[in-house]
LOPABA-186172 format. One record per residue (C-alpha): x, y, z; chain; residue in three letters. Coordinates in nm, 3 decimals. Layout:
<nodes>
NODE      east     north        up   ch    aa
NODE         X         Y         Z    A   ALA
...
</nodes>
This chain:
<nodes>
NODE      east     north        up   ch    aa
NODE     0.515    -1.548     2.521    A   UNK
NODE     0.212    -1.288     2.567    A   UNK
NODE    -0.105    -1.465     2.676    A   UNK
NODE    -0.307    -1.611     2.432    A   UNK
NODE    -0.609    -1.757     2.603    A   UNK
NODE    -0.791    -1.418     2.727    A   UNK
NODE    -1.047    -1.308     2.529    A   UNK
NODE    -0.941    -0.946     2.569    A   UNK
NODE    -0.769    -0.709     2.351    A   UNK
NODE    -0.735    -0.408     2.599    A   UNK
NODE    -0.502    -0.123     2.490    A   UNK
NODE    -0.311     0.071     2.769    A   UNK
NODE    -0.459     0.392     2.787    A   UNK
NODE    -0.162     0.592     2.654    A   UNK
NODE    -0.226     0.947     2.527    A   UNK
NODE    -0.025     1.097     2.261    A   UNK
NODE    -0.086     1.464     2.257    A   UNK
NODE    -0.172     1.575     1.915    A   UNK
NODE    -0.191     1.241     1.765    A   UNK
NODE    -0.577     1.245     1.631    A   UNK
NODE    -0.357     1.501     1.363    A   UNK
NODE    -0.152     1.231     1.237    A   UNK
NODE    -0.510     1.030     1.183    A   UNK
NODE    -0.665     1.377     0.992    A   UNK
NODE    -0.340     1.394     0.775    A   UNK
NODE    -0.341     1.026     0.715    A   UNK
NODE    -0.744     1.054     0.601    A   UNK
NODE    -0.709     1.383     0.392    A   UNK
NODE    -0.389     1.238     0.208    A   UNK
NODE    -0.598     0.924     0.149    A   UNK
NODE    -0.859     1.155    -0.042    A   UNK
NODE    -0.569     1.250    -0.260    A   UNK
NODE    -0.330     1.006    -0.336    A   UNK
NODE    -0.516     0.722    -0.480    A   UNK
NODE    -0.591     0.957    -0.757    A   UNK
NODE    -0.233     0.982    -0.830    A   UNK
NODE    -0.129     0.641    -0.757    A   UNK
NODE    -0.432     0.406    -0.822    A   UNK
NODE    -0.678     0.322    -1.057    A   UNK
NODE    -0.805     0.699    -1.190    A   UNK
NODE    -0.454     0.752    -1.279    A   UNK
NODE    -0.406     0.436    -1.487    A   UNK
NODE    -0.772     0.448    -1.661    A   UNK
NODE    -0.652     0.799    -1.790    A   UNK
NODE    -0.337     0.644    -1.894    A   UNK
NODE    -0.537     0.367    -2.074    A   UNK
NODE    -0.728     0.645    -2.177    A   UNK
NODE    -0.446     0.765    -2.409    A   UNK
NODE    -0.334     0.436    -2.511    A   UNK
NODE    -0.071     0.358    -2.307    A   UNK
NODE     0.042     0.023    -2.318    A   UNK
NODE     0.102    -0.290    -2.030    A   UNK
NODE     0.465    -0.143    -1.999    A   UNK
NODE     0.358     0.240    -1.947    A   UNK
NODE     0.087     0.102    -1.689    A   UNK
NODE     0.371    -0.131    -1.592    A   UNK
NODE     0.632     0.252    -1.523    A   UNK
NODE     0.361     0.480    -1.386    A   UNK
NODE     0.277     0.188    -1.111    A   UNK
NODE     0.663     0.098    -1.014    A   UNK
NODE     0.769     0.482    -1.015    A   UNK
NODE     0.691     0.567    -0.683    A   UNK
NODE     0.843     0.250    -0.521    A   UNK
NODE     1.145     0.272    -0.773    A   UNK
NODE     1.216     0.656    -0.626    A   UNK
NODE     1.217     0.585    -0.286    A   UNK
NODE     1.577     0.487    -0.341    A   UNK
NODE     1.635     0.811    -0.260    A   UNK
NODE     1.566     0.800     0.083    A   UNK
NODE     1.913     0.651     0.124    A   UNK
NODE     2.116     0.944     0.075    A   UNK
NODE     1.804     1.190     0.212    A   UNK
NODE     1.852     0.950     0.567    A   UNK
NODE     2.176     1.128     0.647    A   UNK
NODE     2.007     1.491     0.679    A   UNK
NODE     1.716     1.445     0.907    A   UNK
NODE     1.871     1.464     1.230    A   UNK
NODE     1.990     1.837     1.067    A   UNK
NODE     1.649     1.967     0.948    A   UNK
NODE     1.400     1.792     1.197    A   UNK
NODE     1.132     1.514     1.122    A   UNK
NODE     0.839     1.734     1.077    A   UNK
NODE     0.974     1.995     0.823    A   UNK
NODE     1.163     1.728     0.658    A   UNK
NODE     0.836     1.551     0.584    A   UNK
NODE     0.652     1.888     0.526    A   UNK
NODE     0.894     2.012     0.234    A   UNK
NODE     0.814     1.698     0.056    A   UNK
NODE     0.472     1.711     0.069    A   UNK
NODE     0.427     2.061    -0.009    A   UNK
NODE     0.608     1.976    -0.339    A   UNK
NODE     0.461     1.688    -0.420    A   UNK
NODE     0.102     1.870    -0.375    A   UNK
NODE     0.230     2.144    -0.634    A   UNK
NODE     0.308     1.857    -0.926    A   UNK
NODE    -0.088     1.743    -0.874    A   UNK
NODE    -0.145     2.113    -0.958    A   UNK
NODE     0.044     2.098    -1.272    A   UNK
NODE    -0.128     1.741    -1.358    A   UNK
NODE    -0.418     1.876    -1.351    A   UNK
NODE    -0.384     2.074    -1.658    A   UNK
NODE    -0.241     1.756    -1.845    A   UNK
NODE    -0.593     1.695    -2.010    A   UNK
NODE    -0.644     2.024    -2.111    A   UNK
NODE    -0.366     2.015    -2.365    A   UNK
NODE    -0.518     1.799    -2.607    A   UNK
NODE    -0.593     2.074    -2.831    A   UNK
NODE    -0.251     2.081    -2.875    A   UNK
NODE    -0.082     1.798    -2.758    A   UNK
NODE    -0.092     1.429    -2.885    A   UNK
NODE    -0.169     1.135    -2.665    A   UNK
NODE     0.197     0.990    -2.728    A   UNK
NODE     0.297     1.356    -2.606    A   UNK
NODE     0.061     1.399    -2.318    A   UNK
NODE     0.170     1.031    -2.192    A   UNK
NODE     0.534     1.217    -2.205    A   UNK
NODE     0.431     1.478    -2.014    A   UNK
NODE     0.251     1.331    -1.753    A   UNK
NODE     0.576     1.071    -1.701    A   UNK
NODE     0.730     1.359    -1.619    A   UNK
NODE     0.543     1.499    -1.399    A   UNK
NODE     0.456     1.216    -1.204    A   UNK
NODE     0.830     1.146    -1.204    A   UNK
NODE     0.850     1.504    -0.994    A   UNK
NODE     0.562     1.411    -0.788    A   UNK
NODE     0.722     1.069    -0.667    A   UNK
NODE     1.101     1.242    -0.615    A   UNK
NODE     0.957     1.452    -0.381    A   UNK
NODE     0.750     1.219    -0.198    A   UNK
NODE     1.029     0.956    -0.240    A   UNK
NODE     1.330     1.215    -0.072    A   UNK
NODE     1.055     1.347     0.227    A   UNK
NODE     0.896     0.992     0.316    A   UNK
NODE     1.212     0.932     0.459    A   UNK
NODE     1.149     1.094     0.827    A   UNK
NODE     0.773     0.945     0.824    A   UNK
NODE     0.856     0.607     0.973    A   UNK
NODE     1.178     0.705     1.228    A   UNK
NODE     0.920     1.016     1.334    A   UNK
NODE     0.586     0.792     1.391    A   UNK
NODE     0.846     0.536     1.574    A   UNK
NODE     0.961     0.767     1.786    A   UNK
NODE     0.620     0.943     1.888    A   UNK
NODE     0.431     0.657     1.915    A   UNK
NODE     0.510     0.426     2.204    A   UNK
NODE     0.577     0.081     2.160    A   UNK
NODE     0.280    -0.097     2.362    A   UNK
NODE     0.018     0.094     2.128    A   UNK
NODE     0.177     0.086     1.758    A   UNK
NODE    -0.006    -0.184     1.642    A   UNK
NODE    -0.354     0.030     1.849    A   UNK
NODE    -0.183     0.331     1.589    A   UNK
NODE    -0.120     0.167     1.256    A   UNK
NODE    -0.469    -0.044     1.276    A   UNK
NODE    -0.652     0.327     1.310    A   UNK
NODE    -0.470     0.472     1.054    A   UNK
NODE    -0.512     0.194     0.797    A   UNK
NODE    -0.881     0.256     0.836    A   UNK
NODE    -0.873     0.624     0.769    A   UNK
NODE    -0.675     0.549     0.491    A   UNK
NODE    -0.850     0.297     0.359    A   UNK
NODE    -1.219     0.453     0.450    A   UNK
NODE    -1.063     0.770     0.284    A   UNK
NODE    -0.962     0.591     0.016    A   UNK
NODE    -1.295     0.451    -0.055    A   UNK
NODE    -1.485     0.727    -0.069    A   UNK
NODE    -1.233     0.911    -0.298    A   UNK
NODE    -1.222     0.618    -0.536    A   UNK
NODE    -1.640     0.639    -0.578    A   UNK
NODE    -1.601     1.020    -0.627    A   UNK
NODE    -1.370     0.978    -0.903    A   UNK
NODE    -1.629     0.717    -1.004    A   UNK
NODE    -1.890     0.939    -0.993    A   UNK
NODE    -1.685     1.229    -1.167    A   UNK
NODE    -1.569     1.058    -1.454    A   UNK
NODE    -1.921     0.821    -1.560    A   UNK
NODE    -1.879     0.554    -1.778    A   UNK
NODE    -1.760     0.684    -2.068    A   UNK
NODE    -1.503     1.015    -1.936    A   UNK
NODE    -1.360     1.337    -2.153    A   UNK
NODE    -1.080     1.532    -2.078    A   UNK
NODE    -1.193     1.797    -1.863    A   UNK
NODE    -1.368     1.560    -1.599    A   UNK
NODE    -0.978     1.435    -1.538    A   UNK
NODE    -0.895     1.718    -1.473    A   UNK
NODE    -1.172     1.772    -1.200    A   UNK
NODE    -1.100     1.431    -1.046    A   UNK
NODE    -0.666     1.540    -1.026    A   UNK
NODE    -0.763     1.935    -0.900    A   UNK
NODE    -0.940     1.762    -0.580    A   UNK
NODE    -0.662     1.532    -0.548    A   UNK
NODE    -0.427     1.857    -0.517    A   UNK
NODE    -0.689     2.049    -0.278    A   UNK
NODE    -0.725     1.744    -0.047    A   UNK
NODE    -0.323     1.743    -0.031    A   UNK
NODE    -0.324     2.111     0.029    A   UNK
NODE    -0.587     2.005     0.330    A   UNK
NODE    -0.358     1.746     0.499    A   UNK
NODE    -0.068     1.968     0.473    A   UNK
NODE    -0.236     2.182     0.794    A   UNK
NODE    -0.304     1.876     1.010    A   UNK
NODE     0.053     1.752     0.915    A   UNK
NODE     0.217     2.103     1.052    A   UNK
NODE    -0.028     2.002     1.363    A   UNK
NODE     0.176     1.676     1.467    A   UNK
NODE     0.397     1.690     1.719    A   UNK
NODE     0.734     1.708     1.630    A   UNK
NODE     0.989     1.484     1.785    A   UNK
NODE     1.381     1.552     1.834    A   UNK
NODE     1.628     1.344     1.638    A   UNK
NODE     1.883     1.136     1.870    A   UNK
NODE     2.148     1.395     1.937    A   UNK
NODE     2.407     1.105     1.817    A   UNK
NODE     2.272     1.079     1.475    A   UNK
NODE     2.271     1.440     1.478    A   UNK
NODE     2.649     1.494     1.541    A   UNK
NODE     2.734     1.155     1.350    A   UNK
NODE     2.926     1.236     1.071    A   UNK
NODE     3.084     0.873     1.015    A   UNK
NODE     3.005     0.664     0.699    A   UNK
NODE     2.743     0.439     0.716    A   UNK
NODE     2.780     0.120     0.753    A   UNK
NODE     2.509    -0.035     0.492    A   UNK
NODE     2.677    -0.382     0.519    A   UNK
NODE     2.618    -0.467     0.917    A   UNK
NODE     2.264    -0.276     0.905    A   UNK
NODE     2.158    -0.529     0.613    A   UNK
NODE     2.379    -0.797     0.789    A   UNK
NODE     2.161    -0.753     1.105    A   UNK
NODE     1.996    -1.111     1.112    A   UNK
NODE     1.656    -0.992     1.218    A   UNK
NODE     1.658    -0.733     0.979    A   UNK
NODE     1.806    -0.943     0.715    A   UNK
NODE     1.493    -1.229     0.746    A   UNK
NODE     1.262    -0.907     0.691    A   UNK
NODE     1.406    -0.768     0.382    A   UNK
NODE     1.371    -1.082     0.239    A   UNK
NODE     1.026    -1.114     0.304    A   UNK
NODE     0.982    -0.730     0.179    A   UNK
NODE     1.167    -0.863    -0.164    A   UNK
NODE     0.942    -1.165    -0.178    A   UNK
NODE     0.570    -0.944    -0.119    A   UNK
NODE     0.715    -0.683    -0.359    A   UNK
NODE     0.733    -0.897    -0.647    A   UNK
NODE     0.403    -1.053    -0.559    A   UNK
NODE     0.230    -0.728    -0.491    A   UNK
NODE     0.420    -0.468    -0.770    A   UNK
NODE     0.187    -0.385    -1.053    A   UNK
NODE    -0.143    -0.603    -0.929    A   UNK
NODE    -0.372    -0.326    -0.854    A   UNK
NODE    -0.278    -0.147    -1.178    A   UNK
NODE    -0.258    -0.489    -1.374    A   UNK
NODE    -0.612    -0.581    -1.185    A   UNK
NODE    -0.781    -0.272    -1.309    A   UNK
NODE    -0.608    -0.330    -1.679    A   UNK
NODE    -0.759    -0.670    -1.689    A   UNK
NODE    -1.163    -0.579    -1.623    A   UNK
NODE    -1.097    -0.275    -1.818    A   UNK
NODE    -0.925    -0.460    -2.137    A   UNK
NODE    -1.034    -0.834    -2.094    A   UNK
NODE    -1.356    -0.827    -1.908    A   UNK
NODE    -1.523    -0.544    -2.081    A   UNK
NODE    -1.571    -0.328    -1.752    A   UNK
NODE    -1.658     0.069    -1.760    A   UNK
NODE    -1.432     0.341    -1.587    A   UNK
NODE    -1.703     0.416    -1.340    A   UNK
NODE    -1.770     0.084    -1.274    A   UNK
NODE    -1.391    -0.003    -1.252    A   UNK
NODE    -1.349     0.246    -0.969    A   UNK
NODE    -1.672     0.138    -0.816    A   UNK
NODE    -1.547    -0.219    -0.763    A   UNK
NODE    -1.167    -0.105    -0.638    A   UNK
NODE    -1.324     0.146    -0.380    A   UNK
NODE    -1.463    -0.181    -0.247    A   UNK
NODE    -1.145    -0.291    -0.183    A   UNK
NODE    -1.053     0.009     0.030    A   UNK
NODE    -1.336    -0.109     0.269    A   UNK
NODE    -1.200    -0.453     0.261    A   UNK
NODE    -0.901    -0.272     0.444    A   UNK
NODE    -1.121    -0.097     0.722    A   UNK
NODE    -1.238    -0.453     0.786    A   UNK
NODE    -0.838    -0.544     0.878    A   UNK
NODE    -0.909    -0.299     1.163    A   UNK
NODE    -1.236    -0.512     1.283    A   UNK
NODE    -1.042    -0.849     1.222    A   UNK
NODE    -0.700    -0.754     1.351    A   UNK
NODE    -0.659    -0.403     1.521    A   UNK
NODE    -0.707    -0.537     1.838    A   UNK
NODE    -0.482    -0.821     1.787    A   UNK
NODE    -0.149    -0.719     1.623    A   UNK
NODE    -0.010    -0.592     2.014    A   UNK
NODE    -0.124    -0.899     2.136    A   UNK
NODE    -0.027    -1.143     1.944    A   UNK
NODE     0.248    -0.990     1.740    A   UNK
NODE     0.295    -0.960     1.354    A   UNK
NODE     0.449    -1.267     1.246    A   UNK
NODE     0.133    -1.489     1.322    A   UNK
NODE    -0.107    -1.228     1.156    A   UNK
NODE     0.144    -1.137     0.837    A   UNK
NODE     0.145    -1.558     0.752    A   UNK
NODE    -0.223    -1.595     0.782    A   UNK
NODE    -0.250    -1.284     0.559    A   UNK
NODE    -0.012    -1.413     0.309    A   UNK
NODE    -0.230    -1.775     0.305    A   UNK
NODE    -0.506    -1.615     0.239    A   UNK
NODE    -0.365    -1.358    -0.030    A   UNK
NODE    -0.277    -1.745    -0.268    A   UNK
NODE    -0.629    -1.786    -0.196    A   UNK
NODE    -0.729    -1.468    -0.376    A   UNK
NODE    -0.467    -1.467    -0.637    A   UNK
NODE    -0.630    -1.857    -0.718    A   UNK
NODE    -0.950    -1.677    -0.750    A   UNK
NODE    -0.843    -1.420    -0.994    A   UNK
NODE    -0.615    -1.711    -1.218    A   UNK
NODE    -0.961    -1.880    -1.207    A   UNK
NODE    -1.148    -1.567    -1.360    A   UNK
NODE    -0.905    -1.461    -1.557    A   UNK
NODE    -0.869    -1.800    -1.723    A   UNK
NODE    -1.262    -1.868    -1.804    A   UNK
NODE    -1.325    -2.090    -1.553    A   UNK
NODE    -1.518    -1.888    -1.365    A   UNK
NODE    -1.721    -1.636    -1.565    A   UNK
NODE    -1.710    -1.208    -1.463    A   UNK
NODE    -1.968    -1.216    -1.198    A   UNK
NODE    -2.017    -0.833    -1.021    A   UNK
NODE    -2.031    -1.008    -0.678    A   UNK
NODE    -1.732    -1.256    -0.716    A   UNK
NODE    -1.480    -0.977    -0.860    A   UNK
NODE    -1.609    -0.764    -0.552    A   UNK
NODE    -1.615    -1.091    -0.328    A   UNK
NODE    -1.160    -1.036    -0.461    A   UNK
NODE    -1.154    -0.682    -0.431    A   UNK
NODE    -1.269    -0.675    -0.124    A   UNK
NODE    -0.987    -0.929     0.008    A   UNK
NODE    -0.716    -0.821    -0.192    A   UNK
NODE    -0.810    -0.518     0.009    A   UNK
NODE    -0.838    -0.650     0.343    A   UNK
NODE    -0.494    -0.852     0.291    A   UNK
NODE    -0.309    -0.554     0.204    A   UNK
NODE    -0.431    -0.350     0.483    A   UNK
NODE    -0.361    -0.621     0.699    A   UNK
NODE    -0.033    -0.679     0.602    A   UNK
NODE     0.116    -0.324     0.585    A   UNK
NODE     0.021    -0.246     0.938    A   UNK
NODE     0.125    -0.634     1.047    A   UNK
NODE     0.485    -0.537     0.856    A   UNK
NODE     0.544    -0.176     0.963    A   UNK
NODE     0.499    -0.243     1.336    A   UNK
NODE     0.693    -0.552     1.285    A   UNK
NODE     0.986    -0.356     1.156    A   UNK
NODE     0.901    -0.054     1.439    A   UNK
NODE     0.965    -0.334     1.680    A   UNK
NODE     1.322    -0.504     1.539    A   UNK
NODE     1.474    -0.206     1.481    A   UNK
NODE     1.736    -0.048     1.697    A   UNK
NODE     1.727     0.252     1.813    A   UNK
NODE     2.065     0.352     1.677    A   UNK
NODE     2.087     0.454     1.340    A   UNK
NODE     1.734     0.416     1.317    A   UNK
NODE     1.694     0.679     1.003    A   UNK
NODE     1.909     0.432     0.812    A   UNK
NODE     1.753     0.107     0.890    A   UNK
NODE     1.414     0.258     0.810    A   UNK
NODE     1.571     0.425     0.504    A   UNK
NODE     1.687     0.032     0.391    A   UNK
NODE     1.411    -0.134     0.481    A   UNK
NODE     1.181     0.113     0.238    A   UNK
NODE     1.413     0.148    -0.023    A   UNK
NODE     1.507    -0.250    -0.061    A   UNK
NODE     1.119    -0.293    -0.062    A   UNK
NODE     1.049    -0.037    -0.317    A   UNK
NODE     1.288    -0.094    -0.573    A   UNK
NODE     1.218    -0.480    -0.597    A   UNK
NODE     0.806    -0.285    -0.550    A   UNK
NODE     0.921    -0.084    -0.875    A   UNK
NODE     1.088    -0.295    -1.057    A   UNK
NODE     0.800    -0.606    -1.065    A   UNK
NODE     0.572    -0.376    -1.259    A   UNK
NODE     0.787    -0.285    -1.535    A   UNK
NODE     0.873    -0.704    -1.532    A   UNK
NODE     0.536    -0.818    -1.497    A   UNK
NODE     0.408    -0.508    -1.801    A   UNK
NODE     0.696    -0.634    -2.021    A   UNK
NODE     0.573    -1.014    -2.020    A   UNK
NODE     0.194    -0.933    -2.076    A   UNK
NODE     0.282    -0.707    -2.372    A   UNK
NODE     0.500    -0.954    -2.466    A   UNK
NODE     0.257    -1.237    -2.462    A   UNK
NODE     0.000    -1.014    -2.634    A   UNK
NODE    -0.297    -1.177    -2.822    A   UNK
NODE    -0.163    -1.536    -2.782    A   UNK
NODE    -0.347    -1.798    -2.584    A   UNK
NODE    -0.385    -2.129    -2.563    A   UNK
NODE    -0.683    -2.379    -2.342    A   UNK
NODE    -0.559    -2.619    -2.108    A   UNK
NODE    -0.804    -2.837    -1.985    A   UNK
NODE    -1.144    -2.594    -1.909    A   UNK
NODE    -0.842    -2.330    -1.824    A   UNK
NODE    -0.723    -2.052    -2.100    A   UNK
NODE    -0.355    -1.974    -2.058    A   UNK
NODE    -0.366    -1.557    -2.155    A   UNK
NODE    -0.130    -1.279    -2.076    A   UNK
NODE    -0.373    -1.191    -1.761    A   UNK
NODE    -0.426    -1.541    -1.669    A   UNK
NODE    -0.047    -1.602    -1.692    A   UNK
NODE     0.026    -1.301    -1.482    A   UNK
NODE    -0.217    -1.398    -1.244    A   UNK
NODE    -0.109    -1.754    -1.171    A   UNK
NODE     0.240    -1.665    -1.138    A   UNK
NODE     0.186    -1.361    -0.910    A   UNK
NODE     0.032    -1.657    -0.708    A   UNK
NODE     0.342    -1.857    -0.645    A   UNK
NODE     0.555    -1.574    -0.566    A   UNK
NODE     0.305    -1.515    -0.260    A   UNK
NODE     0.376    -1.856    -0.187    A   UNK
NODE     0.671    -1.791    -0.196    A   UNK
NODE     0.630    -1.528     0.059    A   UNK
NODE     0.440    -1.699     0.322    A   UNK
NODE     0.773    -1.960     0.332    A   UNK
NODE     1.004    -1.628     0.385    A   UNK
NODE     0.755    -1.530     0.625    A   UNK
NODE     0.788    -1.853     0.828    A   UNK
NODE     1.170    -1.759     0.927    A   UNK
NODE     1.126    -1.440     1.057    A   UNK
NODE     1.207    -1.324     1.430    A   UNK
NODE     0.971    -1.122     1.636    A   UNK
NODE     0.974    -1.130     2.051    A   UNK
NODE     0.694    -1.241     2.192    A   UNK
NODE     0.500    -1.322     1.923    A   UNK
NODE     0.229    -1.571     1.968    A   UNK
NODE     0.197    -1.859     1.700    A   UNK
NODE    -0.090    -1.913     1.442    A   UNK
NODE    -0.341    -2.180     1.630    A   UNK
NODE    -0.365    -1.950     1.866    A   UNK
NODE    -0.454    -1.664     1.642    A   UNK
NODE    -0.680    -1.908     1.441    A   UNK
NODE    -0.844    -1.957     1.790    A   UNK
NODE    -0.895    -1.634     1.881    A   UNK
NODE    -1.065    -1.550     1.534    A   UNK
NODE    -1.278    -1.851     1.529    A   UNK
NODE    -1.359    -1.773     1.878    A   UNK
NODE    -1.488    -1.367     1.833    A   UNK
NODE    -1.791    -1.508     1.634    A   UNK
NODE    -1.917    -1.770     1.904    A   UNK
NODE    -1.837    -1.521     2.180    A   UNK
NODE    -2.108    -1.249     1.952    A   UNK
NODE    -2.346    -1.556     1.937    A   UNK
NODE    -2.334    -1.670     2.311    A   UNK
NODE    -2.437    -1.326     2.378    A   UNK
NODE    -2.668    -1.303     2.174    A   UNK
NODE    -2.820    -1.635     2.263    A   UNK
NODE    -3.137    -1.576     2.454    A   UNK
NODE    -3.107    -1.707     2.851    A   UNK
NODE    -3.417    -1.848     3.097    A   UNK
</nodes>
């Protein structure tokens, strides 16, 4: 058990050589793919009328391709982690390209048509990414050292989310309140430059060679005792669990104060680049913690406090609470400090339980059993609020709706999660009072010193 009574969070000093490249990549990608795979994406969608279930494809394709990282696993060791990763993202970069022109063909093109097209294109876009993201995790595992991944993935979570932020207010700023064709098309061409960017601090990490044994290895898998493994096993199920909480919500979050509350584009983006900074603030809250004290403690306070904010949400969405600015920020800013918090609590968590054999196919499971249940959800969840359309009914000073529905349910399944989360194994984790502790105990610490003395 690491201690848990010191009030310090010291890092050993470790240098990586070339790592402040992986933390330029990570930023520059983060000014391009939210426009892709967030909220700009799905207000052009809604743009052209595309309904719950569309919103509900174009948010679970990327998880849903990642499937193919299973059979892309077994030729890593054979091209190398770096170009493996590089071919993908090259490609990928080349479909924003092509996106780009998607607006521009309404002179020609119907909505129904354009929708068709940019399916398809996005469907390119998230195959690529889907085959190459398959060397990102056994690469960063192996480069990174295990006494400073959690001192890694807390930095990198805030360039991504700062990054994130700032490209979600330019697209805000872009595309004004009421947006035509061609300012979409500004909004994706900067998304494709800002990939083009990362792809030169990408070729800049360090590359890392594969273990000569999964080089040679030419045996069949064996899927069944990697799954089987019974730390492993506890995690998946957890993965399964915050997958069908979390698939769909941002894109079902930004349908609901677009459609229901009344909300315009630029204000839309405005209020979900908020919740970008709620992310850099897991770095403040947690960055320092996750190597000492471990993941498990941090992931089920995270997942307590995500039923906290779904509550909030079931409350807004079912009248109780009327659309305040500052109380749908006051969510937006949680939902995303929770998810930054839990993605870096999860991936170091996983860094640390698996083996170091066959380590391109555990990695290779544990994204692709994630990301199909991450895939699937938002195709579920779009299905049921189409299909409970218009109807509603008042319960109480509560309306039941399709968003309020949505909403309430998404909040047991994180329930849900926390109990999954409760059974997982992790060595040397501390336990949650003595997290709580050490949180409740950084703001008297600031005020002691603070305090004036004499």
């Amino acid at each position: 058990m690491p201690p848990t009574t010191s009030h310090r969070h010291d890092h050993p000093r470790t240098v990586v050589p070339g790592l402040v490249n992986a933390y330029l990549f990570a930023s520059f990608n983060a000014l391009s793919f939210p426009i892709i795979l967030s909220s700009p994406m799905v207000l052009y969608a809604k743009n052209l009328g595309a309904s719950a279930t569309v919103l509900g494809i174009i948010a679970g394709m990327m998880p849903l391709l990642v499937v193919f990282q299973i059979p892309a696993a077994r030729h890593i060791a054979r091209v190398g982690y770096k170009q493996f990763v590089y071919a993908g993202w090259g490609t990928r970069v080349m479909f924003i390209f092509l996106m780009a022109l998607v607006p521009l063909t309404g002179a020609f093109l119907s909505p129904p048509n354009r929708i068709a097209l940019l399916l398809f294109l996005l469907f390119c876009f998230n195959l690529s990414r889907g085959i190459s993201s398959a060397a990102w995790l056994p690469w960063i595992t192996a480069l990174v050292p295990a006494n400073i991944r959690g001192h890694y993935l807390a930095r990198d979570s805030a360039c991504v989310n700062g990054a994130s932020a700032v490209t979600l207010a330019i697209s805000g700023l872009v595309l004004g309140a009421q947006p035509v064709p061609w300012q979409f098309s500004v909004i994706f061409v900067f998304s494709a430059l800002m990939g083009a960017v990362s792809l030169t601090f990408l070729k800049r990490i360090p590359d890392v060679p594969c273990p000569a044994t999964e080089a040679s290895n030419r045996a069949p898998v064996p899927w069944r005792d990697i799954a089987a493994y019974p730390p492993f096993r506890k995690l998946l199920w957890m993965n399964i669990a915050w997958s069908v909480s979390y698939g769909g919500l941002t894109a079902f979050t930004v349908a609901y104060l677009k459609a229901a509350a009344g909300m315009a584009e630029d204000r839309v983006l405005f209020v979900t680049a908020l919740s970008y900074l709620g992310g850099v603030g897991g770095l403040v809250l947690f960055g320092s913690r996750l190597d000492h004290h471990g993941s498990k403690p941090i992931l089920l306070v995270c997942l307590l406090g995500w039923v906290v904010i779904l509550a909030g949400w079931v409350l807004l969405s079912g009248g109780v609470t009327p659309t305040w600015l500052w109380f749908v920020i006051v969510l937006e800013l949680g939902m995303g400090l929770g998810y930054g918090v839990f993605t870096m609590a999860n991936t170091r968590l996983a860094m640390a339980i698996v083996p170091e054999m066959g380590r391109n196919h555990f990695f290779a499971l544990y994204s692709v059993v994630g990301s199909l249940t991450l895939g699937i959800a938002p195709v579920f969840w779009g299905l049921l609020i189409d299909a409970v359309g218009k109807r509603h009914a008042a319960w109480g000073g509560w309306e039941l709706n399709r968003f309020s529905l949505f909403f309430a349910l998404v909040t047991l399944t994180y329930a849900i999660t926390a109990w999954r989360c409760r059974r997982l194994d992790e060595p040397r984790a501390a336990n949650v009072p003595a997290l709580l502790r050490d949180l409740l105990a950084q703001p008297l610490r600031s005020w002691m010193r603070l305090w004036p003395r004499g």
